[in-house]
RODO-2510 file (C-alpha; in nm, 4 decimals, decimal comma):
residues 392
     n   res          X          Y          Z
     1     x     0,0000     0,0000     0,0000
     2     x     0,2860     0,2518     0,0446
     3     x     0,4281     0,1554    -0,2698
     4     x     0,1287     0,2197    -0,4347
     5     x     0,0776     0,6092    -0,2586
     6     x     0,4220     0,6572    -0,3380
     7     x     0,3771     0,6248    -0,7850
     8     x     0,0405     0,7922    -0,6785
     9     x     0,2659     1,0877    -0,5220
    10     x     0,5561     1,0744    -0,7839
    11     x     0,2618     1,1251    -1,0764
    12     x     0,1175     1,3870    -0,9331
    13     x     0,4480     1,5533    -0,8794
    14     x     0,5134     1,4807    -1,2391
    15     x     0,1698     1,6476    -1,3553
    16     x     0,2502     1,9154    -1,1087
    17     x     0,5832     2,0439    -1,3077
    18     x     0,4497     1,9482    -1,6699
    19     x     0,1442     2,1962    -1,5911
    20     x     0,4277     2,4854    -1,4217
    21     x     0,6056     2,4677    -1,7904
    22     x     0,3404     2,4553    -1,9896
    23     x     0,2332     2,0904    -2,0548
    24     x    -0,0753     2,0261    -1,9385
    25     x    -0,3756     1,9183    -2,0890
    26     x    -0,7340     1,8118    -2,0710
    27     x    -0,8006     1,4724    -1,8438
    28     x    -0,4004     1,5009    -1,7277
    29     x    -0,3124     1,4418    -2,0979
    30     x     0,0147     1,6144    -2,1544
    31     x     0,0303     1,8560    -2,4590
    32     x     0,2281     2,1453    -2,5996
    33     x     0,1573     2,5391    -2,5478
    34     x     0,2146     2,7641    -2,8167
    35     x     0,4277     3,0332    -2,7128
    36     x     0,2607     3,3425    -2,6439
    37     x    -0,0785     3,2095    -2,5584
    38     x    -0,2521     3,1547    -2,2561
    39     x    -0,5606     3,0944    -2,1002
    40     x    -0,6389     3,4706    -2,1344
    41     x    -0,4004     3,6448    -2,3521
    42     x    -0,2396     3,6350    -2,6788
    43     x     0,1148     3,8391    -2,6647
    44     x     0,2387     4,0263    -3,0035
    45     x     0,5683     4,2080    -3,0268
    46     x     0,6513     4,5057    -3,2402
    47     x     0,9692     4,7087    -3,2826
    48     x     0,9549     5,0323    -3,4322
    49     x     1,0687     5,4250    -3,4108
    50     x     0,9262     5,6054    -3,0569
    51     x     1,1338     5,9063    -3,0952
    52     x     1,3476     6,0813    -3,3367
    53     x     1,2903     6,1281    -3,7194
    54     x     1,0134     5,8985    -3,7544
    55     x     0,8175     5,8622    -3,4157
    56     x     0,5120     5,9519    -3,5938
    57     x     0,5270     5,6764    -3,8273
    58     x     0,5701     5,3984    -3,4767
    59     x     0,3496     5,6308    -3,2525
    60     x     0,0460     5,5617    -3,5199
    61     x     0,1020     5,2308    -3,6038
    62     x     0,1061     5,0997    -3,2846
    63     x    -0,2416     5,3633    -3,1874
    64     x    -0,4386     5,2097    -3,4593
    65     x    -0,3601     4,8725    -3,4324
    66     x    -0,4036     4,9056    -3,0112
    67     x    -0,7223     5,0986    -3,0296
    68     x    -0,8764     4,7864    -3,2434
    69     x    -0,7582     4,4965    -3,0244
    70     x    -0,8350     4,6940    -2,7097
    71     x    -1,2208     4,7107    -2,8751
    72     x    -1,1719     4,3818    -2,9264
    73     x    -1,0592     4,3074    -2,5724
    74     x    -1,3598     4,4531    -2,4318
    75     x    -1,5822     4,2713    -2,5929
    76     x    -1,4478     3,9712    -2,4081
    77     x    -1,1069     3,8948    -2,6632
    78     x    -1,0621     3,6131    -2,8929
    79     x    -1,1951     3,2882    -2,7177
    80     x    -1,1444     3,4521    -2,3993
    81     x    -0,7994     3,5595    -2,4720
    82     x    -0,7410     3,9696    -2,4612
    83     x    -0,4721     4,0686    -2,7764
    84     x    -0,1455     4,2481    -2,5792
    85     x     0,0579     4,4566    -2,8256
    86     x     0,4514     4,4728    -2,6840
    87     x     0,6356     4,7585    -2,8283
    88     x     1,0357     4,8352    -2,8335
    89     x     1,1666     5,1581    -2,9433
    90     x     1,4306     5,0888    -3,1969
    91     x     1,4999     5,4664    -3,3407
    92     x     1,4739     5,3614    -3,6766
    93     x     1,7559     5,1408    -3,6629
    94     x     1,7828     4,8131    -3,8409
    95     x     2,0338     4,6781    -3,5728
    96     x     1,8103     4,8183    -3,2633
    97     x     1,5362     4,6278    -3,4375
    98     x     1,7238     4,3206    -3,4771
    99     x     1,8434     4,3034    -3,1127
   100     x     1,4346     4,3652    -3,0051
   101     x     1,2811     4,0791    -3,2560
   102     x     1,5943     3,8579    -3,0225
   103     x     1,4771     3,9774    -2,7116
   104     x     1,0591     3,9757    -2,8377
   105     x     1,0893     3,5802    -2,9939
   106     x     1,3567     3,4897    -2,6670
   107     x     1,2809     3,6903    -2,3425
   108     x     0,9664     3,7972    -2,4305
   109     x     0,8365     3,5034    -2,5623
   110     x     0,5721     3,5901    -2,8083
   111     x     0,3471     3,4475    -3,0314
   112     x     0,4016     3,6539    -3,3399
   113     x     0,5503     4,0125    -3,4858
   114     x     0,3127     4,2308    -3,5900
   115     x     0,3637     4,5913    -3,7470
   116     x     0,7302     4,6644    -3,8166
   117     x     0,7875     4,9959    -3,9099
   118     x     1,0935     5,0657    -4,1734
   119     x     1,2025     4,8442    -4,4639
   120     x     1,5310     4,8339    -4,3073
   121     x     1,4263     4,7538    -3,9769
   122     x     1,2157     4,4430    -4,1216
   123     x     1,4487     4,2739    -4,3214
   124     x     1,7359     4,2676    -4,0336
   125     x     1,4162     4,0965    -3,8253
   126     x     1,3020     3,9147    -4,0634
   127     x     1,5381     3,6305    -4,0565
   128     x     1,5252     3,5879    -3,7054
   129     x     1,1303     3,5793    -3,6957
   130     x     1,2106     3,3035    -3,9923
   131     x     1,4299     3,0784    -3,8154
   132     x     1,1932     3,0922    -3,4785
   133     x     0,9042     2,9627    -3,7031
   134     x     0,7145     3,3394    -3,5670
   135     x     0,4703     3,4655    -3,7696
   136     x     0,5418     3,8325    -3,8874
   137     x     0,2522     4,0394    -3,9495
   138     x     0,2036     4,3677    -4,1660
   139     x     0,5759     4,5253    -4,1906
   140     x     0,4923     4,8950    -4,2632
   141     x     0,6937     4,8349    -4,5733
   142     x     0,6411     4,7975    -4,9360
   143     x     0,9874     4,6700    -5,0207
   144     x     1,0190     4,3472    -5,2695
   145     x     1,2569     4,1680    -5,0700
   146     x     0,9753     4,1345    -4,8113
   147     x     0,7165     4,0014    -5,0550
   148     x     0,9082     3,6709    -5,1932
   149     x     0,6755     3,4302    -5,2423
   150     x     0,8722     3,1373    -5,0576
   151     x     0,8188     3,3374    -4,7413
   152     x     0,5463     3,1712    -4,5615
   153     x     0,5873     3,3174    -4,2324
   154     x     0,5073     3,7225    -4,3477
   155     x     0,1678     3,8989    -4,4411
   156     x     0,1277     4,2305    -4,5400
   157     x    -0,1855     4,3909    -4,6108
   158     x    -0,0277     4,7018    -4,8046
   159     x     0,0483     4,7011    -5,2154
   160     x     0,4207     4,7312    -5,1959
   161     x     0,6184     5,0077    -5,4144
   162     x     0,6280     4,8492    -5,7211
   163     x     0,2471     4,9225    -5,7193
   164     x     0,2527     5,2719    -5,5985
   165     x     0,5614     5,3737    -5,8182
   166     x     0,3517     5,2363    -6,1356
   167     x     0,0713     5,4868    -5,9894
   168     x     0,3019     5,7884    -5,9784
   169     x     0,4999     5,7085    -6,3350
   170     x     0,1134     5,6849    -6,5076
   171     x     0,0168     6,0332    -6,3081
   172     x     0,3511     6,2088    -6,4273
   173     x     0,2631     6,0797    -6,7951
   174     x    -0,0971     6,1743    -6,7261
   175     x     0,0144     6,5240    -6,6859
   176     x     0,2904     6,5608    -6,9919
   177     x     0,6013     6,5846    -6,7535
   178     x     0,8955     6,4410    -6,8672
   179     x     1,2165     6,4653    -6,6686
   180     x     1,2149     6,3247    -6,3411
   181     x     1,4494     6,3391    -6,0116
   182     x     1,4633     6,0775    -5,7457
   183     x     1,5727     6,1909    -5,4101
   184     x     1,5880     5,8637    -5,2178
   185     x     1,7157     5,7588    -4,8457
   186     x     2,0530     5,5643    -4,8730
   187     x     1,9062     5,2561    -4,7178
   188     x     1,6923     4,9420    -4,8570
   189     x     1,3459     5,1269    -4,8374
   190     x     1,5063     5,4184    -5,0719
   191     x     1,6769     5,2110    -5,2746
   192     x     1,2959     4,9773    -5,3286
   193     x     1,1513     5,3105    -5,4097
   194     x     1,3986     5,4192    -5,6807
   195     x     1,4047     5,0498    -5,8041
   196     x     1,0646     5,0490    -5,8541
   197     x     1,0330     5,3840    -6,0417
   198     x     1,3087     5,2520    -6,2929
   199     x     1,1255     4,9269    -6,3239
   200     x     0,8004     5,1509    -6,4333
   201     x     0,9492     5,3461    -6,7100
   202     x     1,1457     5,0263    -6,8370
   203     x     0,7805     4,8363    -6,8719
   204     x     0,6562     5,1080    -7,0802
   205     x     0,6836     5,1199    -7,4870
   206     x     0,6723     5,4869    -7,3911
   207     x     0,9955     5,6584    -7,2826
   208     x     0,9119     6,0024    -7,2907
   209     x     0,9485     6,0097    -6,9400
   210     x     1,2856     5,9905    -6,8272
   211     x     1,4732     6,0135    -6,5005
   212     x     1,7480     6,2806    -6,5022
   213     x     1,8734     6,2592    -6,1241
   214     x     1,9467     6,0396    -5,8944
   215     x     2,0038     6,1752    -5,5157
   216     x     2,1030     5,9549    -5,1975
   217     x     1,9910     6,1468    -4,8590
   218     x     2,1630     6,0237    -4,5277
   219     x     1,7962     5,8681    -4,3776
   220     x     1,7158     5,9892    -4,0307
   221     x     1,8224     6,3270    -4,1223
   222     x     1,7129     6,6806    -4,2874
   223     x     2,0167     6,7398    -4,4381
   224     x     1,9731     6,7575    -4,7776
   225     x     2,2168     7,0032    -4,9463
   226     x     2,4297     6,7679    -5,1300
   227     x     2,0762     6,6216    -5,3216
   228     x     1,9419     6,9829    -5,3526
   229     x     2,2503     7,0842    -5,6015
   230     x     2,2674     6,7375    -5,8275
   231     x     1,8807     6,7752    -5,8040
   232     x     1,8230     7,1855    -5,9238
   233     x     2,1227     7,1100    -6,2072
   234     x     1,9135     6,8543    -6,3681
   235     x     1,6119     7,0850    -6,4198
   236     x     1,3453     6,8275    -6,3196
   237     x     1,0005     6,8515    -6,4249
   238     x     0,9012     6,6530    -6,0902
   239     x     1,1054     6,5406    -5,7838
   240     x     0,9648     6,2182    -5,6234
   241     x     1,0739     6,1897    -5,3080
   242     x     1,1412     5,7875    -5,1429
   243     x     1,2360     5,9317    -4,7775
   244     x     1,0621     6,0055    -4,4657
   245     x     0,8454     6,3070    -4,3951
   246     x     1,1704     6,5474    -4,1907
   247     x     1,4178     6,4767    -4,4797
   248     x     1,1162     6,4988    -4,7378
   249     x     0,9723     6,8516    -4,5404
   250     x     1,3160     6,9933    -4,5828
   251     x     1,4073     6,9341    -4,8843
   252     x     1,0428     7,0464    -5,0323
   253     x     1,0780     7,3761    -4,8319
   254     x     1,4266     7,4187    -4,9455
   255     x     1,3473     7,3741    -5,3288
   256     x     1,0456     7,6246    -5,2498
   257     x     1,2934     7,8691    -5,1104
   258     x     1,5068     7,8582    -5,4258
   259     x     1,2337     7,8641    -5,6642
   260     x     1,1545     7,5764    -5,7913
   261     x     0,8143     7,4997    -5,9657
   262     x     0,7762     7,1927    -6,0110
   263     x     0,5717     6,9331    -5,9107
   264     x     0,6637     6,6772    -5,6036
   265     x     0,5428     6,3223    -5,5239
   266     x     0,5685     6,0854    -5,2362
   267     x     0,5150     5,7382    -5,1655
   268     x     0,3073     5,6234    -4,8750
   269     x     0,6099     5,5830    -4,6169
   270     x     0,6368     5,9223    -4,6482
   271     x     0,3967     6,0061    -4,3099
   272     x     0,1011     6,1597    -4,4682
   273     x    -0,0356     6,3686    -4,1943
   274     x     0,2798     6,4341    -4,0373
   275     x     0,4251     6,5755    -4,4113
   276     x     0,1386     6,8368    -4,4300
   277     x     0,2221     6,9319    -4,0776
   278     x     0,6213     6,9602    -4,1293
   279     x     0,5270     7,1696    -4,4475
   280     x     0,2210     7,4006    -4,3570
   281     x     0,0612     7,6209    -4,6405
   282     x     0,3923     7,4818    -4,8542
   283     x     0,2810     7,1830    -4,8892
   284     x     0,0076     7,2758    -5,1549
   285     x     0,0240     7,0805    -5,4390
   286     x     0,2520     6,7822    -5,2943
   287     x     0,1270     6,4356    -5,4350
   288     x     0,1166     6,1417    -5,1962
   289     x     0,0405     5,8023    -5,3386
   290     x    -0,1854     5,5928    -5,0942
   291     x    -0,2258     5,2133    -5,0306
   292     x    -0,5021     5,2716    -4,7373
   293     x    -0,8450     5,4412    -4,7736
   294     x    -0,8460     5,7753    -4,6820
   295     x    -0,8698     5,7896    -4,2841
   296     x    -1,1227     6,0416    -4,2847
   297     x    -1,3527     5,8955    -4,5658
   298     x    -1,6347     5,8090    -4,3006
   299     x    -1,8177     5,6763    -4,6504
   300     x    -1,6633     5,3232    -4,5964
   301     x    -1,7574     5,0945    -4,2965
   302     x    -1,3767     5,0078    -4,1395
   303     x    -1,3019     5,3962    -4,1931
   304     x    -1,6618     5,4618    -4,0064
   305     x    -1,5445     5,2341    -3,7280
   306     x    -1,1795     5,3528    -3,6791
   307     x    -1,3014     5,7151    -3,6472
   308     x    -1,6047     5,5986    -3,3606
   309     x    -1,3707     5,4633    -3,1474
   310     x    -1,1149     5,7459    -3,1956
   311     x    -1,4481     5,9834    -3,0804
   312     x    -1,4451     5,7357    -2,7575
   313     x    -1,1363     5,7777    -2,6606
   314     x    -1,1845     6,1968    -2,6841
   315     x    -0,9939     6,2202    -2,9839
   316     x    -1,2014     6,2565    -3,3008
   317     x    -0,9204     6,4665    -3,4897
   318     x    -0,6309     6,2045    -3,4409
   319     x    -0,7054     5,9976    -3,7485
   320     x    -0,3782     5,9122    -3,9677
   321     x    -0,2907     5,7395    -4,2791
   322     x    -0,0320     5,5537    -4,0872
   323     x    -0,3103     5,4425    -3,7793
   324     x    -0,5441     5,3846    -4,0257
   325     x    -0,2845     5,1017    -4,1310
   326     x    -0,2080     4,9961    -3,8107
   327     x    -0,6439     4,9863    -3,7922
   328     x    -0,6681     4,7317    -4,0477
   329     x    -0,3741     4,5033    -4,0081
   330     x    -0,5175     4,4654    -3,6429
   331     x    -0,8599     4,3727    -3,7667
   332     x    -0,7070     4,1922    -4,0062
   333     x    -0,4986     3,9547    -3,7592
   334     x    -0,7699     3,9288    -3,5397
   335     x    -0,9876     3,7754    -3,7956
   336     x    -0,6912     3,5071    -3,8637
   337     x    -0,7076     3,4678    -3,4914
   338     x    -1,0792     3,3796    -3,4697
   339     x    -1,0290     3,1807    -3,7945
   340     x    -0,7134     2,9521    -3,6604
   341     x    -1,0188     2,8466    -3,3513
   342     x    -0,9468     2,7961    -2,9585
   343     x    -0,6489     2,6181    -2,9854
   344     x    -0,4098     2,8713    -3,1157
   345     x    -0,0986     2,7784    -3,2591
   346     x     0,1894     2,9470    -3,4793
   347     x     0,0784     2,7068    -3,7807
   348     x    -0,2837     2,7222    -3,7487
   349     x    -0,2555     3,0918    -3,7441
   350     x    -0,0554     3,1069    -4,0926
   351     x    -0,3105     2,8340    -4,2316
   352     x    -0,6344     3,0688    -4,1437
   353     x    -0,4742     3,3697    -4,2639
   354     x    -0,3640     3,1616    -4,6546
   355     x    -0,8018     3,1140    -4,6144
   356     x    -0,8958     3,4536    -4,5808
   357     x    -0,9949     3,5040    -4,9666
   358     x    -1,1234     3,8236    -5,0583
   359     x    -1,2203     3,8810    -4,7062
   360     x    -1,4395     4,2526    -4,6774
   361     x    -1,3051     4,4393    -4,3698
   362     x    -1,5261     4,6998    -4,4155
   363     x    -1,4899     4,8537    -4,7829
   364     x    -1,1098     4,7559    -4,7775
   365     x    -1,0544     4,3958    -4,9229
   366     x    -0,7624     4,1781    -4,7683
   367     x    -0,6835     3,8734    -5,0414
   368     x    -0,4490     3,5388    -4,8982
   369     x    -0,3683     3,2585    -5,0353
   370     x    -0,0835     2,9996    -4,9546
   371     x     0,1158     3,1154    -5,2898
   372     x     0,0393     3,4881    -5,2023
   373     x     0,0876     3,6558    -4,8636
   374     x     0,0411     4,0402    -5,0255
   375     x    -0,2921     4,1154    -4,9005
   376     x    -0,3986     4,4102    -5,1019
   377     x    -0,2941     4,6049    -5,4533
   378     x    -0,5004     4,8950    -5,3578
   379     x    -0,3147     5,2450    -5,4518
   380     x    -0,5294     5,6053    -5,4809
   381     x    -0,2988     5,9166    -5,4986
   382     x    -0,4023     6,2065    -5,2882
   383     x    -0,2379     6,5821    -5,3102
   384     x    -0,2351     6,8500    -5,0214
   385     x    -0,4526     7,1999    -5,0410
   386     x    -0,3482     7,5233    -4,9134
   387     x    -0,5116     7,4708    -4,5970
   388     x    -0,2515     7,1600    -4,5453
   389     x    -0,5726     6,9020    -4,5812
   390     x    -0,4931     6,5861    -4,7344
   391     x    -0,7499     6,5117    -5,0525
   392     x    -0,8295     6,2450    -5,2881
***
């Protein structure tokens, strides 16, 4: 008999430290956790610029995304699990970002990456996210390298620049320019936005469009004197402009300030909202391709429900191209969530997210299949107006 309450006591000591690290199942039945997940909450980590040159490209992405999972998380989460957002500050530096995704997948433990901003910052994480088996969520990045088809781990649910650099070469056609500068950041995400320009004018039986500068800017910074002279000698018809909105802001007011007339385009990365602020009544007339709806286009039902709950939280006037992103990416994830059911893993999250086919979130389709991870090939241009509104 005390043999017998002595394997009685060893099992239950044995059940005892399988349930402490994460092994316990229904009827005593050991099986595996998922990282990340637990009987109430679902962790996510995100790395991306707090301060510095671009904090209002991090500062939004993470507000839109939170103030959807936080509406979801009222209503009682996904199968009783509330959505927790981690965010590191990485200062818009690939190597910062690389040492968070470490200490996000290691330390942190959890279950997926979600909202990376900064081509550069994404594809130093990338790999790491890759190797973990982590699932890595809607880089705010529209780079090629990111969008390889053999990538089964990332989603995105913006068109990437290939798509928005078409959009601007047909609108500076459209309007009979012809010669073109590109002032670019020195970094990957410059470098995918002149790449992609070149790539539209080659695909074209019509070169009367041609590009007659090409300017590096030092990213994270406003200097742009070097790039103003190459640019001004070339005469450009246009200046598109792959950088952020301080370095693009400086060098728009600085071309203003010597005269130039031309016109000036940006792609999405840009920081819509925060471009018409660094430029005031000078920013009439800048073109900003798009790959969101407009945030304040109440007309459309996700738009509708991004700006209610920015009225609950007493700030109605808050709404940003760059939360509006952050908006849908959440609602998309969460949907992939509710799709992968109760008993959430890495792999049945990636396998409900390749289902979501032409899935509506509102008046803004998301499209996934297990050969395509690019959500979305939507692209509108807007322009600024002298009262430093962004328009369609």
């Amino acid at each position: 008999m005390s043999d017998l309450n002595g394997v009685k006591a060893r099992r239950f000591a044995g059940l005892l430290v399988a349930c402490a690290i994460g092994f316990c199942g229904a009827a005593g039945a050991a099986v595996a956790a998922e990282t990340g997940v637990t009987a109430d909450t679902i962790v996510l980590g995100q790395s991306a610029a707090l301060s510095g040159q671009t904090a209002a490209l991090g500062k939004q992405m993470g507000a839109g995304a939170r103030l959807y999972f936080e509406s979801v998380n009222r209503q009682g989460g996904i199968y009783g699990r509330r959505i927790e957002l981690q965010t590191l500050e990485d200062y818009n530096e690939p190597e910062t970002a690389a040492a968070n995704t470490r200490k996000l997948i290691g330390e942190n433990r959890v279950f997926a990456l979600f909202g990376y901003v900064g081509t550069d910052n994404a594809e130093a994480s990338l790999p790491i996210a890759t190797r973990a088996g982590v699932p890595f969520f809607a880089p705010y990045s529209g780079a090629q390298s990111l969008r390889d088809p053999r990538l089964r781990n990332i989603f995105h649910v913006r068109a990437g620049f290939n798509e928005e650099t078409a959009a601007i070469v047909r609108q500076i056609r459209t309007t009979g320019l012809k010669r073109v500068a590109v002032v670019y950041n020195d970094d990957a995400y410059g470098k995918a936005g002149l790449e992609g320009l070149a790539r539209a004018l080659q695909s074209s039986a019509d070169n009367s469009v041609q590009i007659v500068a090409r300017e590096s800017v030092v990213r994270n910074t406003a200097e742009i004197g070097d790039a103003m002279q190459g640019t001004m000698k070339a005469h450009p018809d246009a200046v598109v402009l792959v950088s952020a909105y301080r370095t693009a802001g400086a060098f728009v007011k600085e071309a203003l300030r010597r005269g130039y007339n031309g016109q000036f385009y940006n792609v999405s990365y840009v920081g819509t909202q925060a471009l018409a602020r660094e430029l005031g009544p000078r920013g009439s007339g800048v073109i900003i391709s798009q790959v969101m709806p407009h945030p304040g286009n109440a007309t459309l039902p996700v738009v509708r429900e991004y700006l209610r709950l920015l009225q609950a939280t007493g700030k109605p006037d808050d709404f940003d191209y760059v939360g509006i992103e952050g908006f849908v990416a959440a609602k998309a994830f969460t949907e992939g969530l509710r799709r992968a059911g109760k008993d959430l893993t890495r792999e049945r999250l990636v396998a409900a997210l390749e289902g979501m086919h032409n899935f509506d979130l509102g008046g803004f389709i998301v499209n996934f299949t297990p050969e395509n991870h690019v959500g979305s090939k939507f692209v509108e241009m807007t322009i600024i107006n002298s009262k430093g509104q962004v328009i369609r």
